[in-house]
C-alpha positions, 0 to 999 in steps of 0.5 A, spaced: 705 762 353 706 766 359 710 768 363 709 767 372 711 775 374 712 775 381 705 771 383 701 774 380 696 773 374 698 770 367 701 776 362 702 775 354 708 777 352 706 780 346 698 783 346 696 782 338 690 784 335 687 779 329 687 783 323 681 781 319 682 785 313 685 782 307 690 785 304 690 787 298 696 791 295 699 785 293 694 784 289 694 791 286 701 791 284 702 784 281 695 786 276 699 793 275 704 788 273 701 784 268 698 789 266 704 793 263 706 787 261 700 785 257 700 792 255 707 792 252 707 785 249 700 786 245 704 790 239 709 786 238 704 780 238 701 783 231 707 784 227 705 785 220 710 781 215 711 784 209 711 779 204 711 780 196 706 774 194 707 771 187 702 772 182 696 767 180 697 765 173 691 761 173 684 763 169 679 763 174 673 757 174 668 759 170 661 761 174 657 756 177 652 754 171 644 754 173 643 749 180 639 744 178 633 743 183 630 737 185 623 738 189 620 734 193 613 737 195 608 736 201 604 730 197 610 727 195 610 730 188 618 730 185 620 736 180 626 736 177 627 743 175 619 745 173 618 738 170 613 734 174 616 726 173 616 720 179 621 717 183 623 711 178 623 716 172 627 721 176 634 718 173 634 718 167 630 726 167 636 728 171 642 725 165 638 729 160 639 735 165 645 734 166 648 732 160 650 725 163 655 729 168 655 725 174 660 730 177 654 736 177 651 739 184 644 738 185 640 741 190 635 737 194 629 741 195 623 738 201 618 740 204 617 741 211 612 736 211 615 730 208 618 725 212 624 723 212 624 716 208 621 720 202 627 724 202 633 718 203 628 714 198 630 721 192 636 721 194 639 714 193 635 713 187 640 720 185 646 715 188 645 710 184 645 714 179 652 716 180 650 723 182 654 724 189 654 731 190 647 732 193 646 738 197 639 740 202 636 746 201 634 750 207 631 756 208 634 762 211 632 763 218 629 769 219 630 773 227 624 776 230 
């Protein structure tokens, strides 16, 4: 792309040098931008409405009466409470602690040590004593 002047060597019409830099200034102004935008519309985003709530005429629930435990210790042997019982008298000991309130929570406690059948070989026998609200017991992880 070069024009023939008289006979001599091959001119370019136009001698540009390529700009390696990039540049930024479109990129500043459209951040400054945004930046303004965001900071305009952020508190607009966080208006509190006032609202005037109804009252609750309803009794608070009662506090939570004594948990009741169920133990499985490392050798196997179940507790009920502080009582020692075995799995097939386990039902009936839990009626009488419970009063026969199948809606009462239990808290299923085991060792680290027992296996998981021992665990599910409890808790079915609970379920099918008509107790379905069966919580496992964990102790709290403490952070080094």
């Amino acid at each position: 792309m070069g024009i023939q002047l008289s006979s001599g060597p091959l001119v370019k019409r136009h001698s540009y040098q390529q700009n390696a830099e990039m540049n930024i200034t479109p990129f500043v102004d459209v951040m400054l931008v945004l930046l303004i935008i965001f900071m305009v519309a952020a508190p607009l985003a966080t208006v509190d409405v006032p609202v005037d709530l109804p009252s609750n005429a309803a009794t608070p629930s009662p506090p939570a009466e004594e948990p009741i435990y169920v133990s499985v210790q490392a050798d196997g042997k179940l507790f009920v409470q502080e009582q020692a019982t075995s799995l097939a008298e386990l039902p009936t000991l839990i009626t009488g602690v419970t009063a026969g309130a199948k809606e009462t929570r239990l808290f299923l406690r085991g060792d680290q040590a027992v296996d998981y059948g021992t665990l599910m070989r409890v808790m079915n026998s609970l379920q099918k004593a008509g107790y379905t609200r069966i919580s496992l017991v964990a102790s709290e992880e403490l952070e080094p």
